[in-house]
N, C-alpha and C positions, 0 to 999 in steps of 0.2 A: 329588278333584282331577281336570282334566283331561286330556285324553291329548294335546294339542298344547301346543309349548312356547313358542308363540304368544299364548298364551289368560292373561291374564297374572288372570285373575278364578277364583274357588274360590267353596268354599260351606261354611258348617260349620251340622252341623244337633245334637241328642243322642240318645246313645240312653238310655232305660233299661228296666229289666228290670222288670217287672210281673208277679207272683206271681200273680194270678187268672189271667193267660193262662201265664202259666209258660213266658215268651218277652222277648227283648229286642224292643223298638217303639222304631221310629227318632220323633223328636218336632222339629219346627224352628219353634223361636220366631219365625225372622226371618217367616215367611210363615202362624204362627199353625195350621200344619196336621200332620196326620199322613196316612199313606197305608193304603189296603187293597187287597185282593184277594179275593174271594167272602166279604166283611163281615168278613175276617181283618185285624186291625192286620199290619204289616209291620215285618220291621227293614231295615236299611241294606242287606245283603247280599240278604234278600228284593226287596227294590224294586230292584237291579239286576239282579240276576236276569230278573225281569220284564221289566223294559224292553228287556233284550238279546235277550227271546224275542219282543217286540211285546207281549206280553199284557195284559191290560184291568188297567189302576191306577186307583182313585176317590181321591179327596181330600175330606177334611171338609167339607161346607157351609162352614163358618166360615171357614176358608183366606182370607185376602187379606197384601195386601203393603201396608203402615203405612196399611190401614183402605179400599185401594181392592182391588175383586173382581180377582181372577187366573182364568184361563182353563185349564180342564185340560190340555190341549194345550199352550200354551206351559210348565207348566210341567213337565210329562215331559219336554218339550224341554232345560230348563235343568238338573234331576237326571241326565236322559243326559249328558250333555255333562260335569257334575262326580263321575258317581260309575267314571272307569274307572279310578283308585288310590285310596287314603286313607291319611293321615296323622293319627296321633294323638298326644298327648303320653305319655310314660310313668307317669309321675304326674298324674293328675288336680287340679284344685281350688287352689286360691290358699293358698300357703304363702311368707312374706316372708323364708324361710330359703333357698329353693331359689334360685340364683342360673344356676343353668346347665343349665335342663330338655332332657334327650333327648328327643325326636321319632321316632318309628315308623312306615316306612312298609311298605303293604302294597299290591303290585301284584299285576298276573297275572304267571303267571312268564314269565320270556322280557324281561319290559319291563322297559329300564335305566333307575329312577328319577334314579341319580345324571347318567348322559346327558342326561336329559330336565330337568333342574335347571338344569346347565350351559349347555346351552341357553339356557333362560330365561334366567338371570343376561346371557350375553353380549347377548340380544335386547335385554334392557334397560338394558346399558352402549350397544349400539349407538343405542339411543333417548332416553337420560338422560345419557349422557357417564362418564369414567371417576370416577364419586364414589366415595369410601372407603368410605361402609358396602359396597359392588357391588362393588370389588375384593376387600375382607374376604369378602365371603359368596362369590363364588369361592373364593379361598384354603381358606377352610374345606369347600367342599365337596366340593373333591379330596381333600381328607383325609379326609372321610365314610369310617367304616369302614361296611361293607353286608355284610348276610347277604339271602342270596335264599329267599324262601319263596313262596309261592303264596294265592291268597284262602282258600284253604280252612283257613289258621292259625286267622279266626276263626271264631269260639263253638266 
């Protein structure tokens, strides 16, 4: 997720765990790629890492976006820009029983997600006008119970 409550665009990529490397690697369909660093695949918290330090990311040859070539550059650009929180669901995977999925999110410490939500929310009443699902998703967000933790919860 982004760090401005402006930016009203996200990204969701997967990760999974891969036992030959005995590591989770971040994988994104929408853009067909994954990432490295000295011919190491990368997870999610690796590649931010990286980029906040400048350090050199490679992207698959194969990488494009619905079949047209993407530019390594822009799109460090666009992973900087969405990886300074994340948000995941607590339960994984499509279940038709689940009717009211929790959501986890995970900042640096210090940054108020629920602030930064509110935000948003009013950005986009100020730009959409006051629609119900927008007052709902207010309403509910002040009531977000929140525990603070730090990136370093994961792995």
């Amino acid at each position: 997720m982004p760090f401005s409550p402006y930016d009203l665009d996200n990204h969701v990529v997967c990760e999974v765990w891969i036992d030959k490397l005995n590591k989770w690697v971040m994988l994104d369909p929408t853009y067909n790629l994954y990432a490295t660093h000295n011919g190491s695949c990368l997870s999610v918290i690796e590649l931010r890492r990286l980029l906040a330090n400048h350090e050199g990311i490679t992207f698959n040859e194969k990488a494009n976006y619905n079949g047209n070539s993407i530019k390594n550059n822009e799109i460090i650009e666009y992973f900087a820009k969405d990886l300074f929180w994340f948000q995941f669901a607590e339960i994984q995977g499509y279940d038709p029983n689940i009717t009211d999925r929790r959501y986890i999110d995970v900042a640096p410490l210090g940054y108020d997600v629920r602030k930064l939500r509110l935000a948003n929310i009013d950005f986009r009443i100020k730009e959409e006008g006051e629609k119900d699902y927008l007052l709902t998703w207010r309403e509910n967000t002040e009531k977000d119970f929140v525990i603070y933790k730090g990136l370093d919860v994961l792995y």
